[in-house]
N, C-alpha and C positions, 0 to 999 in steps of 0.2 A: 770566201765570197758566198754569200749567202743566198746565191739566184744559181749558183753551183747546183748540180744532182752531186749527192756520191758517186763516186768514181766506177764504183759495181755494186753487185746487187750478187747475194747468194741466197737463193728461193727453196722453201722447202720441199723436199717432197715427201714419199713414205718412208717412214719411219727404217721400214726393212728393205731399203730401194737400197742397188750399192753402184746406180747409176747418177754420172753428173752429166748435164750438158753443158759445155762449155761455149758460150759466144760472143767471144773476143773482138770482131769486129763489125755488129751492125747498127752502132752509135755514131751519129755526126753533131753529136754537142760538143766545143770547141773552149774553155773558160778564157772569159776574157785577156789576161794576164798570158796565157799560150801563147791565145792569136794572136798578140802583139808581137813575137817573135816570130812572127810566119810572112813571110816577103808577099805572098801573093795578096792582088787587089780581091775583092772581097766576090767577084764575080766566077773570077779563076778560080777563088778555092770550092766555092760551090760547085764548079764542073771536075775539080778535082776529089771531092769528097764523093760528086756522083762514079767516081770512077773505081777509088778505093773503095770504097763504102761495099762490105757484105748486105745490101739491104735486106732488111727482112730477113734476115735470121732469125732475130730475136723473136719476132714470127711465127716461123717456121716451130722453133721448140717450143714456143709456148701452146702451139694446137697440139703438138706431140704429148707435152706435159700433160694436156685436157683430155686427150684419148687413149693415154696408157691403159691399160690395167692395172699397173703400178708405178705412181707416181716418180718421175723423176727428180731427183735437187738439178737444179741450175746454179749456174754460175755467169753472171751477165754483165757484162762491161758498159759500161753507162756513157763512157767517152770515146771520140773519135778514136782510132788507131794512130792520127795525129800528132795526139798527144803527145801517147807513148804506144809502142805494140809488144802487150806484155808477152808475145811465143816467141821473139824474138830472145837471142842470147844479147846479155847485155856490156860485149866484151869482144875481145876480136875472134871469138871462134862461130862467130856471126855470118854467113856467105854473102848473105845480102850486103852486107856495110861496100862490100864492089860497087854498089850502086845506090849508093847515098839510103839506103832504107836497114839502118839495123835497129837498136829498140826505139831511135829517134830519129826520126827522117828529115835530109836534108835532101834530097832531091823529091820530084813527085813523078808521078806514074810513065809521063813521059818524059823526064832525067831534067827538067826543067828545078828551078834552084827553088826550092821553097824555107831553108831558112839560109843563112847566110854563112860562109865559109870561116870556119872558128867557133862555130855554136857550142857552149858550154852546153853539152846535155844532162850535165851531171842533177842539175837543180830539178830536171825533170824523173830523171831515174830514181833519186830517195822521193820527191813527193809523191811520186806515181808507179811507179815501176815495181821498186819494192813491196810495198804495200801491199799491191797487187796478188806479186808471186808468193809472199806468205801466208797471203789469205786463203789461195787458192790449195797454197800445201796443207793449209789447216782443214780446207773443207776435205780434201781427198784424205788425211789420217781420220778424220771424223767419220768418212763412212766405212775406212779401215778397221776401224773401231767398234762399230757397230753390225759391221757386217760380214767382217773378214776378209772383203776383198774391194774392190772399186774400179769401175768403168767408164773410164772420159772419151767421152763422144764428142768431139769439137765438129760444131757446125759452122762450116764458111760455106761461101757465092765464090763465082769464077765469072767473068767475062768471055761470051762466046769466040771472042775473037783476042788476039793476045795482046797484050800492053806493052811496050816501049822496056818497062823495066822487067818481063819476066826474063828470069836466067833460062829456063824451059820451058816456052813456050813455044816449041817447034812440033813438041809428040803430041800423042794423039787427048780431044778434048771432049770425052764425055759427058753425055746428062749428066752422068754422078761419079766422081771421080773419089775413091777411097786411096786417101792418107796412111801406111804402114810403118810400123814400126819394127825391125827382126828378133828385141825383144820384147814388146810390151802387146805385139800384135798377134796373139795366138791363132791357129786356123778356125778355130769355133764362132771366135767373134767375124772374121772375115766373112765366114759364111755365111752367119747371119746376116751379115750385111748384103750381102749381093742378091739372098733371097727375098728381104725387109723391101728393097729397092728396085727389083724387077717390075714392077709395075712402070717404074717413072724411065726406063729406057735404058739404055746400055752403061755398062758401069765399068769402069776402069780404073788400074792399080797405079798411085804412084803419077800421076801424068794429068794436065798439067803439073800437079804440086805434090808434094811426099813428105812424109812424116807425120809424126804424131806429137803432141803437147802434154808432157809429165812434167809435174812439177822436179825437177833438178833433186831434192832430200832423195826421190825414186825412183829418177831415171835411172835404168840399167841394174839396181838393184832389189828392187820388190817386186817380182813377179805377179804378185797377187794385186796389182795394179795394172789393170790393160787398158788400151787404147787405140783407138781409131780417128781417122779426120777424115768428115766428110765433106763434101767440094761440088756445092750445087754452081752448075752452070744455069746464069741468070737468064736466058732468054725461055727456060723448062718454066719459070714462072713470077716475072716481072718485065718491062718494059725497059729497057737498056737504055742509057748508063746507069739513070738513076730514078725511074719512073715509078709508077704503083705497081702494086703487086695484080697477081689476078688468080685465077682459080689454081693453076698448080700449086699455091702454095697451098693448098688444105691435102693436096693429094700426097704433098714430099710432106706434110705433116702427121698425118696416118703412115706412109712408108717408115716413117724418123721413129714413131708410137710401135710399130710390129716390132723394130729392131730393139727398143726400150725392153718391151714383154718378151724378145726374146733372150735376152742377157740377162734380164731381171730373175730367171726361173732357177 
């Protein structure tokens, strides 16, 4: 379809950067042909997309991008998480698939039915899913390659308050919640983050959400691939569920920039 965007977008940055940022979910473009598989009336999905929806991520890195020292590459998903949600395992070692969200969602945030029971997701996972996850392993051997090592910074949003579908959304919910990994999450990067971040408010491990996004070729075995996931809670700088953004986002944009220039060095 040709009123399609591509599915993502991988952005340059400096040549000798071996930083990527990754923002997997702050797209609510839907292609026709999806929606048509999607139960909800067209009102519903929009209050469901404001709910999913990381807004303003995409945002959030690109003033980081513009205030580096050293530029970062990106990595930016063009499409809803809807679609497909490429950090998702695409297979039953999935957790989420408990509750209809594994790389294809069949329930929505509040476990409500958004496609229908028997959904072939297969047709979504080679056009999209795939695609994706090897683009994404191409981009991280590419700064492999050039740099010797690689840095994925996935930025996501959290909702202040917890959604129907979180499996942990009982512990505790900070402005800035860092995503760990026990291999890919070295202590240096850690630090840098919590001190990149002290500005925007208390920052927390693992809680709401945990883990980190490596492309699978390197998960668990190339050290020289590290990783973080960062988990801005939306009300530090937009209007909940699904509103505009406002001045925090320039400030978690400079905080996102320090963390850049500190891993970049």
């Amino acid at each position: 379809m040709t009123d399609v965007p591509p599915s993502f977008a991988f952005l340059p940055g400096a040549p000798d950067s071996p930083v990527i940022l990754h923002v997997p979910h702050s797209a609510r473009e839907i292609p026709d042909d999806v929606r048509s598989g999607i139960v909800l009336e067209d009102a519903a999905l929009e209050r469901e997309l404001d709910h999913i929806t990381d807004a303003h991520t995409a945002g959030i890195a690109d003033a980081a991008a513009r205030a580096a020292g050293v530029a970062p590459w990106r990595f930016v998903n063009r499409l809803s998480r809807l679609v497909v949600d490429p950090e998702r395992f695409p297979d039953e070692r999935e957790e989420m698939l408990a509750v209809g969200m594994g790389a294809v969602y069949t329930r929505t945030t509040h476990k409500d039915v958004l496609r229908s029971d028997g959904f072939d997701a297969g047709p979504l996972i080679e056009r999209y899913f795939r695609p994706y996850a090897q683009a994404m392993t191409e981009a991280v051997a590419d700064r492999l390659a050039a740099t010797g090592r690689a840095v994925i910074i996935d930025v996501h949003s959290y909702p202040s308050a917890p959604l129907p579908y979180e499996l942990h959304g009982d512990g505790p919910r900070p402005e800035v919640c860092l995503g760990t990994d026990s291999f890919h999450t070295p202590p240096g990067l850690l630090a840098a983050a919590r001190e990149a971040f002290a500005p925007c408010g208390e920052t927390g491990l693992d809680s709401p959400f945990a883990g980190t996004y490596v492309p699978l070729e390197f998960y668990g075995k190339r050290a020289e691939v590290t990783a973080l996931m960062v988990e801005i809670r939306r009300d530090t700088y937009m209007s909940e569920p699904g509103g505009p953004a406002g001045p925090g986002l320039h400030r978690l944009g400079s905080a996102l920039a320090a963390l850049v220039d500190a891993v970049s060095r």
